[in-house]
GUMAR-506631 format. One record per atom (N, C-alpha, C, CB): x, y, z negated; atom name; residue in one letter. Coordinates in steps of 0.02 Angstrom, whole numbers, padded with zeros to 5 digits. Glycine has a CB too. Example, Ala and Ser with C-alpha at 12.3 -4.5 7.8 and 13.67 -1.06 7.14 Angstrom:
<nodes>
<px=00660, py=-00284, pz=-00390, atom=N, type=A>
<px=00615, py=-00225, pz=-00390, atom=CA, type=A>
<px=00660, py=-00165, pz=-00390, atom=C, type=A>
<px=00565, py=-00224, pz=-00452, atom=CB, type=A>
<px=00642, py=-00112, pz=-00354, atom=N, type=S>
<px=00684, py=-00053, pz=-00357, atom=CA, type=S>
<px=00645, py=00002, pz=-00394, atom=C, type=S>
<px=00704, py=-00030, pz=-00286, atom=CB, type=S>
</nodes>
This chain:
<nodes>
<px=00042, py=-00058, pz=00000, atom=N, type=X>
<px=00000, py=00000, pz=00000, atom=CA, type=X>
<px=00045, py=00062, pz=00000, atom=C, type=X>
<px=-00048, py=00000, pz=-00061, atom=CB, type=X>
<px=00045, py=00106, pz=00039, atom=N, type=X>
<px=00058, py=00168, pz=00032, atom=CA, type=X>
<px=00021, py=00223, pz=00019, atom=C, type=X>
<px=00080, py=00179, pz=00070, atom=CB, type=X>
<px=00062, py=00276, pz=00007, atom=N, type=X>
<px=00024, py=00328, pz=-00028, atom=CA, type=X>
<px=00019, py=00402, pz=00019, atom=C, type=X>
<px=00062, py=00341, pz=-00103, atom=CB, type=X>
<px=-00048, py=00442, pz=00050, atom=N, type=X>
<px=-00048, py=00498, pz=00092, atom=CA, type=X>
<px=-00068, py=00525, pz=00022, atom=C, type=X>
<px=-00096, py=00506, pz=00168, atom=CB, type=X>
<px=-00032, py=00616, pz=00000, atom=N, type=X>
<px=-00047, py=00650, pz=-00037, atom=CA, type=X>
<px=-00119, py=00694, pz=-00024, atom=C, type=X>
<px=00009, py=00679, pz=-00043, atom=CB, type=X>
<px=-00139, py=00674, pz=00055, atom=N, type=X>
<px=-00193, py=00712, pz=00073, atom=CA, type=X>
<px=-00258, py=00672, pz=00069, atom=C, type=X>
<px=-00181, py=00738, pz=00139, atom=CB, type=X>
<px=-00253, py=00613, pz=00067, atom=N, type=X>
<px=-00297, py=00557, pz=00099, atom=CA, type=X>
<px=-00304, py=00532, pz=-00003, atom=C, type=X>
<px=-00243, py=00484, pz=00180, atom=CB, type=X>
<px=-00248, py=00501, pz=-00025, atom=N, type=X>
<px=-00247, py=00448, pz=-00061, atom=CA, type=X>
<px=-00231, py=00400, pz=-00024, atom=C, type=X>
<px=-00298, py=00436, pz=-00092, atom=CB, type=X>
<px=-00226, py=00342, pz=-00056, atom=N, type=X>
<px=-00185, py=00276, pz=-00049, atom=CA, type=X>
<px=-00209, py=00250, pz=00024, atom=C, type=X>
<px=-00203, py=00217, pz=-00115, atom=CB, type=X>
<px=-00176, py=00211, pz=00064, atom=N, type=X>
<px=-00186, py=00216, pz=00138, atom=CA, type=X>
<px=-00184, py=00103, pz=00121, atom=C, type=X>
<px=-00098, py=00279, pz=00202, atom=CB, type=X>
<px=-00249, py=00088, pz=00123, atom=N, type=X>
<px=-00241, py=00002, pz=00114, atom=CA, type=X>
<px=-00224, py=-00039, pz=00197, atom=C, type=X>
<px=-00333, py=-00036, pz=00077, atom=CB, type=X>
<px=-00159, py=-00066, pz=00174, atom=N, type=X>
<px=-00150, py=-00118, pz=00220, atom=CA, type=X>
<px=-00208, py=-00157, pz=00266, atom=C, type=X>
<px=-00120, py=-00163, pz=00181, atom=CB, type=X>
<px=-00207, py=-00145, pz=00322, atom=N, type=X>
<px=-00252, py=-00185, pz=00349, atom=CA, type=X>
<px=-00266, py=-00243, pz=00353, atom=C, type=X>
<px=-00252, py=-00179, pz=00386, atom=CB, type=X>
<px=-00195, py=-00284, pz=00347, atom=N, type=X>
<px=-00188, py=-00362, pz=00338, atom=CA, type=X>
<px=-00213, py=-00370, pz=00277, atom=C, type=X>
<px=-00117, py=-00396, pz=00342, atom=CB, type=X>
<px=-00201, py=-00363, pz=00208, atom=N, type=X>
<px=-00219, py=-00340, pz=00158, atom=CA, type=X>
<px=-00302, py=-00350, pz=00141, atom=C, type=X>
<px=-00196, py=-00277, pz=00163, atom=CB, type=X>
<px=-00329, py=-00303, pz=00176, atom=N, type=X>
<px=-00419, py=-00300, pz=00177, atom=CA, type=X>
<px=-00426, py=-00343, pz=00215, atom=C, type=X>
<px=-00465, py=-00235, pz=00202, atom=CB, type=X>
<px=-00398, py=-00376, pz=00291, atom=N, type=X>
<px=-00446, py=-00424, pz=00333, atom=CA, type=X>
<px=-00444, py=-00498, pz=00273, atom=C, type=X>
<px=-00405, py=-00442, pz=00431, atom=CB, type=X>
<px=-00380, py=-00505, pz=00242, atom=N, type=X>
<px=-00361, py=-00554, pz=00204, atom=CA, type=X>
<px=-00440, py=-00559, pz=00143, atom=C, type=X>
<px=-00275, py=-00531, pz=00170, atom=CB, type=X>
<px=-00459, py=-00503, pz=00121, atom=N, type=X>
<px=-00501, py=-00492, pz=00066, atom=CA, type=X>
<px=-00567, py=-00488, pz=00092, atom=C, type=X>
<px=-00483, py=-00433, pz=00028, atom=CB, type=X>
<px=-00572, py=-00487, pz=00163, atom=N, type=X>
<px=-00651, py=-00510, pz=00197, atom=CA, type=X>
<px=-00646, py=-00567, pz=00225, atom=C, type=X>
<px=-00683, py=-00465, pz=00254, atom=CB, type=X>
<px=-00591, py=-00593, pz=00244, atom=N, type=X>
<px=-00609, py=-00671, pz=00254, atom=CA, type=X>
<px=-00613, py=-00694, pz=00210, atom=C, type=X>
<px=-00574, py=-00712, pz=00285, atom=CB, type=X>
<px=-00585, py=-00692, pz=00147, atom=N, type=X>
<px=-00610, py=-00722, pz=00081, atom=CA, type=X>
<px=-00692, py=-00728, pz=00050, atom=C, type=X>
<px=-00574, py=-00682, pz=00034, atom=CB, type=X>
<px=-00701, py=-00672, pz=00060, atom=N, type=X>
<px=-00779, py=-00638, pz=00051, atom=CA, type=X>
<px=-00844, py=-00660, pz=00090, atom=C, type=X>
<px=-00775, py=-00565, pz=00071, atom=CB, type=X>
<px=-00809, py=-00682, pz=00153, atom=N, type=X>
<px=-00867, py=-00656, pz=00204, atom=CA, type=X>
<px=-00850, py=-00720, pz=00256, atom=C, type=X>
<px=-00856, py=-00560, pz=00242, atom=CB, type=X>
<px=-00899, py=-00754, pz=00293, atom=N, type=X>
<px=-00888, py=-00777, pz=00347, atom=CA, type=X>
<px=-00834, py=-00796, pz=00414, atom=C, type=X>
<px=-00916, py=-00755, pz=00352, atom=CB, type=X>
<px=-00816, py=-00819, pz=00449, atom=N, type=X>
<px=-00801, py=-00829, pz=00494, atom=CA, type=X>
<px=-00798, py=-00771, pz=00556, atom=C, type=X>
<px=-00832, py=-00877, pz=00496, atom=CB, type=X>
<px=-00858, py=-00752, pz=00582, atom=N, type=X>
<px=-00895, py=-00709, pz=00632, atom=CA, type=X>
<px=-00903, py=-00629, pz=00616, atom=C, type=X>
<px=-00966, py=-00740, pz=00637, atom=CB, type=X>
<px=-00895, py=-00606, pz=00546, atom=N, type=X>
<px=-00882, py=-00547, pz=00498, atom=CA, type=X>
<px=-00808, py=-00533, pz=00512, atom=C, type=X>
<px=-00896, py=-00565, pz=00416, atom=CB, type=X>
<px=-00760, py=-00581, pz=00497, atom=N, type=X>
<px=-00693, py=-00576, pz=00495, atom=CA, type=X>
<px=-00653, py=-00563, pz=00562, atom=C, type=X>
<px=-00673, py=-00632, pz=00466, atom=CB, type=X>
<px=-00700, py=-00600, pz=00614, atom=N, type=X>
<px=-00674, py=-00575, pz=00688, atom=CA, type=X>
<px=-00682, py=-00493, pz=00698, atom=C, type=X>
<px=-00722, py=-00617, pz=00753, atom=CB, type=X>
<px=-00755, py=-00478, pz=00682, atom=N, type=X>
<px=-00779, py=-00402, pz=00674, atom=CA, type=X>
<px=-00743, py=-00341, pz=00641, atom=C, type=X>
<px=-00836, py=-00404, pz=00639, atom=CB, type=X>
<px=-00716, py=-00391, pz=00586, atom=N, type=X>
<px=-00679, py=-00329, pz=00531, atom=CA, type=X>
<px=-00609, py=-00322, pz=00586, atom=C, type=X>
<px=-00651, py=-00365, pz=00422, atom=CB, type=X>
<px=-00583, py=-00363, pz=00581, atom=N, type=X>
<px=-00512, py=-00366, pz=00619, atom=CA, type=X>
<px=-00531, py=-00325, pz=00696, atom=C, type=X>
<px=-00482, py=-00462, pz=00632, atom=CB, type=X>
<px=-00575, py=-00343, pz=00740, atom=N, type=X>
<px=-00582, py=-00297, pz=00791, atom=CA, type=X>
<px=-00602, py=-00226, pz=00784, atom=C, type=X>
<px=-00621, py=-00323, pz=00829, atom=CB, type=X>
<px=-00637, py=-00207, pz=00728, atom=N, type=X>
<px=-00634, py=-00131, pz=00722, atom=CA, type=X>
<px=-00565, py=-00104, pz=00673, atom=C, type=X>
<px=-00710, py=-00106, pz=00685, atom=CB, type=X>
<px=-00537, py=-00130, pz=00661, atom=N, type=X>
<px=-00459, py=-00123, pz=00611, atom=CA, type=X>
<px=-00419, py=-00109, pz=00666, atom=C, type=X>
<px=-00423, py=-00199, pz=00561, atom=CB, type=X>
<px=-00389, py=-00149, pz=00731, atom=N, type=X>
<px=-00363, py=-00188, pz=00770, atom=CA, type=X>
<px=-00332, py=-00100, pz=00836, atom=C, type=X>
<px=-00436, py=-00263, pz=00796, atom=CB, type=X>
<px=-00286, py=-00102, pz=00835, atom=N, type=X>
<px=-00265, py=-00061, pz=00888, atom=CA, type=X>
<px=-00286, py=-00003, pz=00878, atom=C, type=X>
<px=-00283, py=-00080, pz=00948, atom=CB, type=X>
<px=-00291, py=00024, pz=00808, atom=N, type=X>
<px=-00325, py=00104, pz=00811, atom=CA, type=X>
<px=-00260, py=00161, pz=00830, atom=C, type=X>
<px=-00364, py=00129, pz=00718, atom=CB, type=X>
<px=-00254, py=00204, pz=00828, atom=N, type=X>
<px=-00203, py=00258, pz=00847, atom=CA, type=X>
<px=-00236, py=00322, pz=00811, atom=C, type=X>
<px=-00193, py=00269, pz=00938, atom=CB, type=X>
<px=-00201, py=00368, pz=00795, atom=N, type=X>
<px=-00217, py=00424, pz=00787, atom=CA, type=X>
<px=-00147, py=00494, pz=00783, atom=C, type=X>
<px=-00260, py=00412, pz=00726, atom=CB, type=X>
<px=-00173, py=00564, pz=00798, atom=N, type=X>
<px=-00132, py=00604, pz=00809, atom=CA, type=X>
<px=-00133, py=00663, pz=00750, atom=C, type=X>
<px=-00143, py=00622, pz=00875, atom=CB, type=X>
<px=-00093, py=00703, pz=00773, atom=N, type=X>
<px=-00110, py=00784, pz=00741, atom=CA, type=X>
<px=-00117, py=00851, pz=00789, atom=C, type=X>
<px=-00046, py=00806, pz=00690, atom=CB, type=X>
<px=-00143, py=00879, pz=00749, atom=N, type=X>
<px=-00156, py=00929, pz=00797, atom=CA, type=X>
<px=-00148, py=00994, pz=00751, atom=C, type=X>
<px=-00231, py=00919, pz=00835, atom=CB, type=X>
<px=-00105, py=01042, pz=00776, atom=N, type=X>
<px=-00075, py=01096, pz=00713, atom=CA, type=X>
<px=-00077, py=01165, pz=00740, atom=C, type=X>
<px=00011, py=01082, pz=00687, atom=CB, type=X>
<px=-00109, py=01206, pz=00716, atom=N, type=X>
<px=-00101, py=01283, pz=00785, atom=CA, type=X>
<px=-00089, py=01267, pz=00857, atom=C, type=X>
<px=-00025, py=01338, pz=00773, atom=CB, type=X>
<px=-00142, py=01223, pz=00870, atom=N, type=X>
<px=-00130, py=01196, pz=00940, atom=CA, type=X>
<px=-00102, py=01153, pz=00967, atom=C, type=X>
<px=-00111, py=01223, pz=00968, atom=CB, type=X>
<px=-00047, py=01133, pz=00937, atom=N, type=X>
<px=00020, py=01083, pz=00950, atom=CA, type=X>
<px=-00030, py=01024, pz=00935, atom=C, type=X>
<px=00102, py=01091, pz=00889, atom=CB, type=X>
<px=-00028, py=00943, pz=00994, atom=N, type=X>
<px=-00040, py=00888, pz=00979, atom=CA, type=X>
<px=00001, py=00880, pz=00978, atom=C, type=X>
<px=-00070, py=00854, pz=00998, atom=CB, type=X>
<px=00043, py=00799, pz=00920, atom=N, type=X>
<px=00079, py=00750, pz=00921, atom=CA, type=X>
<px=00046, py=00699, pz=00986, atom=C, type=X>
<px=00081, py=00722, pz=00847, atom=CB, type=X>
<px=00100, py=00640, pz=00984, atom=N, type=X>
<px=00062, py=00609, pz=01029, atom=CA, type=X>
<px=00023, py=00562, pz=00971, atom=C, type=X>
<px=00107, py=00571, pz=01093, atom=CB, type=X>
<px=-00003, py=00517, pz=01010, atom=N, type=X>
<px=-00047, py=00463, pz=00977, atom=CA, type=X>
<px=-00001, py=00409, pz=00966, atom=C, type=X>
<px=-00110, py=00437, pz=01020, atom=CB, type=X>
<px=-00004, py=00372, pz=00906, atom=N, type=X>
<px=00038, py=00324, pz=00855, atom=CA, type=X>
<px=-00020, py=00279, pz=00847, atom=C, type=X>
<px=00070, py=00358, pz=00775, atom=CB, type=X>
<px=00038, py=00214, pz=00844, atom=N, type=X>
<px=-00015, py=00158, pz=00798, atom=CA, type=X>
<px=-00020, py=00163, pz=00730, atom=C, type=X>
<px=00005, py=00084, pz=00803, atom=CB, type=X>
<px=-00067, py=00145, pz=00680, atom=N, type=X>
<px=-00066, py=00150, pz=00634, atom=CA, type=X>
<px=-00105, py=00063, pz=00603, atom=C, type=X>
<px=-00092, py=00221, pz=00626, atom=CB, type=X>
<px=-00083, py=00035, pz=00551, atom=N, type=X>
<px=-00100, py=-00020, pz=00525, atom=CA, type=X>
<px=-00121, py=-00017, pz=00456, atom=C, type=X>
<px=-00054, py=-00060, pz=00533, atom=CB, type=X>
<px=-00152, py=00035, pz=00433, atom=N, type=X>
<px=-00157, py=00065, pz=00378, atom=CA, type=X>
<px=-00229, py=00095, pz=00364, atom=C, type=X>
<px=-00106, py=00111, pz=00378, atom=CB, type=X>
<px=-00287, py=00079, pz=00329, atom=N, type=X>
<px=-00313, py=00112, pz=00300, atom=CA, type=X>
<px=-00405, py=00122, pz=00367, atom=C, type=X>
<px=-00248, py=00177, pz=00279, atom=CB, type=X>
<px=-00434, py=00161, pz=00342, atom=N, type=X>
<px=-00509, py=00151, pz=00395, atom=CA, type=X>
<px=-00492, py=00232, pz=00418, atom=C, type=X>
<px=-00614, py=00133, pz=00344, atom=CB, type=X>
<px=-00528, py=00219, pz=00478, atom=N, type=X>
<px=-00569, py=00303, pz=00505, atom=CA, type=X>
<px=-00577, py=00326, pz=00452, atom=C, type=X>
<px=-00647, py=00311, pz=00547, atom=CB, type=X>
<px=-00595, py=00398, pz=00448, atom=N, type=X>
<px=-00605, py=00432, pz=00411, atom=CA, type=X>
<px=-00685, py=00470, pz=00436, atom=C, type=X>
<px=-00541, py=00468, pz=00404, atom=CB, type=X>
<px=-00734, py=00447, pz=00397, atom=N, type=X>
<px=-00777, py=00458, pz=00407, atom=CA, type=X>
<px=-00821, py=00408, pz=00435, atom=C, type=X>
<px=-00768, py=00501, pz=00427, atom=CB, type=X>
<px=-00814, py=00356, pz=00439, atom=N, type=X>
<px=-00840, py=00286, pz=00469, atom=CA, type=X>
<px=-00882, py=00259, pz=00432, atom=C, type=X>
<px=-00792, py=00235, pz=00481, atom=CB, type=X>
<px=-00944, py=00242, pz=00463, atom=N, type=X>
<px=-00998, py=00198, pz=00401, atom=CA, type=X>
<px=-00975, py=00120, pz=00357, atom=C, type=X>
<px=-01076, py=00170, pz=00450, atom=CB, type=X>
<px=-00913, py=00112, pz=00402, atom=N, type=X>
<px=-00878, py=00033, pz=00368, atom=CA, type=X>
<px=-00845, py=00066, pz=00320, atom=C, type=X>
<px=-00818, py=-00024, pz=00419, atom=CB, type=X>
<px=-00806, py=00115, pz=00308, atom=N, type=X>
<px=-00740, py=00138, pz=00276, atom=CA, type=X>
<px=-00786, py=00115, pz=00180, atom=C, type=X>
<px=-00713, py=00255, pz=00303, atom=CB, type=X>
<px=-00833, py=00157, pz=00172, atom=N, type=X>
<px=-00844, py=00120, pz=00085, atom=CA, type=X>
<px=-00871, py=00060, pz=00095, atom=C, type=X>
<px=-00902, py=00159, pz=00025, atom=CB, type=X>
<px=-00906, py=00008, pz=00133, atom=N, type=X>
<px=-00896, py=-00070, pz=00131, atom=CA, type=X>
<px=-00846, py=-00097, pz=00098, atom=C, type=X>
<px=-00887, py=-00098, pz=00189, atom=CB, type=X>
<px=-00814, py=-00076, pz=00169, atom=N, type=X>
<px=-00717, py=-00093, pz=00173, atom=CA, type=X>
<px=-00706, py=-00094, pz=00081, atom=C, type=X>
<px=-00651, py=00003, pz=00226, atom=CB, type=X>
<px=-00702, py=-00022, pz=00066, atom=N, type=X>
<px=-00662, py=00003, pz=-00003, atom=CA, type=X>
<px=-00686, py=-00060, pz=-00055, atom=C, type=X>
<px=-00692, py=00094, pz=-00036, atom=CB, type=X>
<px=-00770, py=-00049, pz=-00042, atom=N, type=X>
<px=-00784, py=-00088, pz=-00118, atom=CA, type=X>
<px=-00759, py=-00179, pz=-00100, atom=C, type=X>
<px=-00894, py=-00081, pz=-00147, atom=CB, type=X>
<px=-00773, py=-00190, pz=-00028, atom=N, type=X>
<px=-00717, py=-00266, pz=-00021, atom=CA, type=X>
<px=-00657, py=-00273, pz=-00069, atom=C, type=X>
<px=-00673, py=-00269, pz=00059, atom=CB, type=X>
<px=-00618, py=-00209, pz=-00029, atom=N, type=X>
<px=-00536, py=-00195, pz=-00057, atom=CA, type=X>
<px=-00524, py=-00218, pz=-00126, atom=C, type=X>
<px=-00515, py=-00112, pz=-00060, atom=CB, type=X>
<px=-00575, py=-00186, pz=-00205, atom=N, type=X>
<px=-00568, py=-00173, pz=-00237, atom=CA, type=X>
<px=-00604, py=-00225, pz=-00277, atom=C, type=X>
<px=-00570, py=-00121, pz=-00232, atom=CB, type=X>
<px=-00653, py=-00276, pz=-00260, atom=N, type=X>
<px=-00707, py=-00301, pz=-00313, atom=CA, type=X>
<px=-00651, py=-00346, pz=-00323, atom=C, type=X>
<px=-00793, py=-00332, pz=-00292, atom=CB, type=X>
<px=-00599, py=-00376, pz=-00318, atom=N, type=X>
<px=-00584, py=-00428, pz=-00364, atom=CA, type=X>
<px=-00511, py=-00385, pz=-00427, atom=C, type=X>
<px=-00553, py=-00511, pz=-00305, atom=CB, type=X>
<px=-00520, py=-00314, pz=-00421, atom=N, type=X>
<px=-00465, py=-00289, pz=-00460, atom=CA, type=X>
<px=-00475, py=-00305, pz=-00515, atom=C, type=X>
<px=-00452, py=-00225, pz=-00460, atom=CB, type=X>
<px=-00547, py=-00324, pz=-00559, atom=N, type=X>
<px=-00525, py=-00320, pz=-00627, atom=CA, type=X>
<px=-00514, py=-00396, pz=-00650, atom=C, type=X>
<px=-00581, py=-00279, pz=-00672, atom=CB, type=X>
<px=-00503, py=-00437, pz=-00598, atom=N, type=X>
<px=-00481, py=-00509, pz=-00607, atom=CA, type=X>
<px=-00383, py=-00509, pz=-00621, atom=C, type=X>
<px=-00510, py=-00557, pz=-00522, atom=CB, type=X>
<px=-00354, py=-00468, pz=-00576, atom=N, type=X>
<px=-00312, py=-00443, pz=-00561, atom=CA, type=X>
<px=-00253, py=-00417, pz=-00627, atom=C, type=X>
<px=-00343, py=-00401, pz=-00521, atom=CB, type=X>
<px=-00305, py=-00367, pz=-00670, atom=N, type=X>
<px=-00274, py=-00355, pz=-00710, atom=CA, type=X>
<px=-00270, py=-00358, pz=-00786, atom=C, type=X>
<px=-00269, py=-00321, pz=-00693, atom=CB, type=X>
<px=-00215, py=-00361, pz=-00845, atom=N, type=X>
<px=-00239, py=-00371, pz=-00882, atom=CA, type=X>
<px=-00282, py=-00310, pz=-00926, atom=C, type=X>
<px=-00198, py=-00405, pz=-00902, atom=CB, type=X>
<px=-00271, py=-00254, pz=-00925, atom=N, type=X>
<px=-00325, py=-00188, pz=-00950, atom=CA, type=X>
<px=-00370, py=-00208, pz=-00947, atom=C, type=X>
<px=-00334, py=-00125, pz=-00917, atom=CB, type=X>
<px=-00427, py=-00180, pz=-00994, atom=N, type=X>
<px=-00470, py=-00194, pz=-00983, atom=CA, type=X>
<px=-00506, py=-00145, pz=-00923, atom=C, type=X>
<px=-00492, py=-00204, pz=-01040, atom=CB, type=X>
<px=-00547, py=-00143, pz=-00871, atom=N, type=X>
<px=-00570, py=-00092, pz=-00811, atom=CA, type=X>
<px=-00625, py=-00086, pz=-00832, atom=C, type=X>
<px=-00570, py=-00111, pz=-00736, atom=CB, type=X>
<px=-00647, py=-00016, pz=-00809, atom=N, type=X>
<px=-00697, py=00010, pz=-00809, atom=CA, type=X>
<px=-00725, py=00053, pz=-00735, atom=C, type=X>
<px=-00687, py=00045, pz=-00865, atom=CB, type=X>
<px=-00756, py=00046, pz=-00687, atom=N, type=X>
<px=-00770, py=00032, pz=-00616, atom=CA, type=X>
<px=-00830, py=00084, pz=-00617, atom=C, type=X>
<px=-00787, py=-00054, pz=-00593, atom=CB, type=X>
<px=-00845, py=00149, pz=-00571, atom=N, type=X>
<px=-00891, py=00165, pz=-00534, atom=CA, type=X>
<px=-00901, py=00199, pz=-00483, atom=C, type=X>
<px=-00917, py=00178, pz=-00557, atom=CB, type=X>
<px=-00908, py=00191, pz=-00433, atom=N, type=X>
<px=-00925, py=00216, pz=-00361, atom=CA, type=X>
<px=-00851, py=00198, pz=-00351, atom=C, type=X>
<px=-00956, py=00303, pz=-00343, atom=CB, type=X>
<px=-00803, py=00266, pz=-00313, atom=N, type=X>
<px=-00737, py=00258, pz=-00304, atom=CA, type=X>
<px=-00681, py=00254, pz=-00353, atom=C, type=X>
<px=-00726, py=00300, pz=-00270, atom=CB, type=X>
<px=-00695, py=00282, pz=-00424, atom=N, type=X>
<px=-00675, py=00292, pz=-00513, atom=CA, type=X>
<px=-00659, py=00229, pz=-00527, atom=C, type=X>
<px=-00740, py=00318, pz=-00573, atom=CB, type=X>
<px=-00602, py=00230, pz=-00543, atom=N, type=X>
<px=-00593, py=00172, pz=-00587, atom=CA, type=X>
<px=-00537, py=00185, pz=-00646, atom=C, type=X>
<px=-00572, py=00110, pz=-00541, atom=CB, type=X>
<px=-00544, py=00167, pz=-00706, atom=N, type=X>
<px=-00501, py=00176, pz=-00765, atom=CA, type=X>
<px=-00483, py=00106, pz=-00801, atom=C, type=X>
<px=-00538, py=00225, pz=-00815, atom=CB, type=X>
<px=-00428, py=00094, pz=-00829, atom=N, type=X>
<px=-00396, py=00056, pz=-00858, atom=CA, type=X>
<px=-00381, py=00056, pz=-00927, atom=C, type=X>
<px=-00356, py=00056, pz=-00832, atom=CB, type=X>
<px=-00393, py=00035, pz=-00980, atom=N, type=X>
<px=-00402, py=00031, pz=-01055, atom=CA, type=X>
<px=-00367, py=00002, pz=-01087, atom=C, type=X>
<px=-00449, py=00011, pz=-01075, atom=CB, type=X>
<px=-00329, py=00024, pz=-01119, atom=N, type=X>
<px=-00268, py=-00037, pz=-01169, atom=CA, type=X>
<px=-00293, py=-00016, pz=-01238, atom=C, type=X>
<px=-00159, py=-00019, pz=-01163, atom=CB, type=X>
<px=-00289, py=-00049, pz=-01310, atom=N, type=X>
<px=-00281, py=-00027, pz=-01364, atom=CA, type=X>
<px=-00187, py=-00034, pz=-01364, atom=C, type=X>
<px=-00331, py=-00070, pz=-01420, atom=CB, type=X>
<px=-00172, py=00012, pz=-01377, atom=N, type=X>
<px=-00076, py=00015, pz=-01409, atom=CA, type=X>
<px=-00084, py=-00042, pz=-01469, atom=C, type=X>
<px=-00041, py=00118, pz=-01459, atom=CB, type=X>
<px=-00042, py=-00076, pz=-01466, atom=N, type=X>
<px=-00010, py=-00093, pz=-01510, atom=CA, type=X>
<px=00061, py=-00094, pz=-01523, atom=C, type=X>
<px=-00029, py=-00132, pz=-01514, atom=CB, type=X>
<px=00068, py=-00085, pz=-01465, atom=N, type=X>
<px=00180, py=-00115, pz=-01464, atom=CA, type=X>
<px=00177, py=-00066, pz=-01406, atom=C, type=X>
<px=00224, py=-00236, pz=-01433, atom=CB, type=X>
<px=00195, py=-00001, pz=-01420, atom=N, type=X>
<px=00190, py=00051, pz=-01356, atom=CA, type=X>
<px=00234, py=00042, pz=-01311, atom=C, type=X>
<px=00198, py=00121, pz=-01370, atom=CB, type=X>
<px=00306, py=00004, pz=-01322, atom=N, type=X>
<px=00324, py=00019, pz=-01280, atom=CA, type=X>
<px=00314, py=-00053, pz=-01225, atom=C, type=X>
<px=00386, py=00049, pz=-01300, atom=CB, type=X>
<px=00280, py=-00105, pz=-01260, atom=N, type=X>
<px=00257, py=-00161, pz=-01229, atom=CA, type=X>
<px=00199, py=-00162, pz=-01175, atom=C, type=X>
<px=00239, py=-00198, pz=-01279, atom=CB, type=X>
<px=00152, py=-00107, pz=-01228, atom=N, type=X>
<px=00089, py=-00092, pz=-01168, atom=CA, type=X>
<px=00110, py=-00052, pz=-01123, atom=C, type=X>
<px=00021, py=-00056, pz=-01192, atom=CB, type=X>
<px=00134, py=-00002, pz=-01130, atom=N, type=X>
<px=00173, py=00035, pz=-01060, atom=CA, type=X>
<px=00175, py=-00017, pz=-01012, atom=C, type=X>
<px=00258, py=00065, pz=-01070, atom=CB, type=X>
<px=00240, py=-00058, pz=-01014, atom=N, type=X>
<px=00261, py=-00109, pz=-00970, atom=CA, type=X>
<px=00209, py=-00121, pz=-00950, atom=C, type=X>
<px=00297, py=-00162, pz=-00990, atom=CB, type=X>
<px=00155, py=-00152, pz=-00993, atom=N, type=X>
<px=00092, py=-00198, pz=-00979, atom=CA, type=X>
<px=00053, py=-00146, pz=-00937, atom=C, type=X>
<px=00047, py=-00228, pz=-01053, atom=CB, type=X>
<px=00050, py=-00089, pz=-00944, atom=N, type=X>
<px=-00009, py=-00017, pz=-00912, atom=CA, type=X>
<px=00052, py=-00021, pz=-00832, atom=C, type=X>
<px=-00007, py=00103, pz=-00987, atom=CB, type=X>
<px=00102, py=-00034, pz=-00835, atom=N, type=X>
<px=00124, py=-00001, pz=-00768, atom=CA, type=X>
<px=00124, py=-00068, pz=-00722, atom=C, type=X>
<px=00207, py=00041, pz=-00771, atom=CB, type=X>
<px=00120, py=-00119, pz=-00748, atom=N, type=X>
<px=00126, py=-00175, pz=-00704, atom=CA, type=X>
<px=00052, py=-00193, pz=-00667, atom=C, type=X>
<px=00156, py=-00238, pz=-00747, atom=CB, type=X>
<px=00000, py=-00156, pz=-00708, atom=N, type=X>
<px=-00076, py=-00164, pz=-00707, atom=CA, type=X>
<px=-00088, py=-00110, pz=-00619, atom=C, type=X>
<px=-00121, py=-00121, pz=-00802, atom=CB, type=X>
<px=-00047, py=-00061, pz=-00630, atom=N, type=X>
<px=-00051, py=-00023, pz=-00593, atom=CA, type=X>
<px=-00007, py=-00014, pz=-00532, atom=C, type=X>
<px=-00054, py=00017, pz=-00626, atom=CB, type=X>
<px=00032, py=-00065, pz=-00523, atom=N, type=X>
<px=00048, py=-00091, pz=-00487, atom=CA, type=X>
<px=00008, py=-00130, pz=-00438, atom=C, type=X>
<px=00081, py=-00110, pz=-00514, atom=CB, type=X>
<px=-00042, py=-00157, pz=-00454, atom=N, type=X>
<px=-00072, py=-00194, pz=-00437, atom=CA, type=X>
<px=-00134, py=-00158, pz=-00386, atom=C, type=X>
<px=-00085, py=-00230, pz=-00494, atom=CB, type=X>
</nodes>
């Protein structure tokens, strides 16, 4: 996963098709992968276009799949980690009680790693 400071986190495409074939069908998974599949996109800055790039990263922006997609991405996170999660709409928070601070740290950054 990488990170756009403009966007937020940009999810692997292999990544999500991996987490709808799990989820979902056979005939879904051809679908997800063909709208994922060969996208490109550019910039455009006081006029100036870049050219067009592949990109393997992340949905349209503005697409009726893109929150599907997300809540796919995300429903098996709180299996994932040990915090306890707390989940709504796009929000999500992570809960430790301290006991051994510098243990839960470790334990809070490896969670978030994830």
């Amino acid at each position: 996963m990488t990170t756009n400071k403009a966007e937020g986190p940009d999810i692997s495409n292999r990544i999500l098709l991996n987490t709808v074939e799990v989820i979902s069908c056979f005939d879904s998974y051809l679908r997800f992968e063909s709208y994922l599949a060969t996208r490109q996109q550019r910039v455009i800055v006081n006029g100036f276009t870049s050219e067009f790039k592949s990109t393997n990263a992340g949905v349209p922006q503005g697409s009726t799949l893109g929150p599907i997609l997300f809540l796919f991405f995300i429903n098996d996170l709180p299996d994932k980690v040990k915090s306890d999660t707390f989940m709504f709409a796009d929000d999500t928070s992570l809960m430790r009680t301290l006991s051994n601070p510098y243990a839960d740290i470790q334990l809070a950054n490896t969670d978030l790693k994830h």
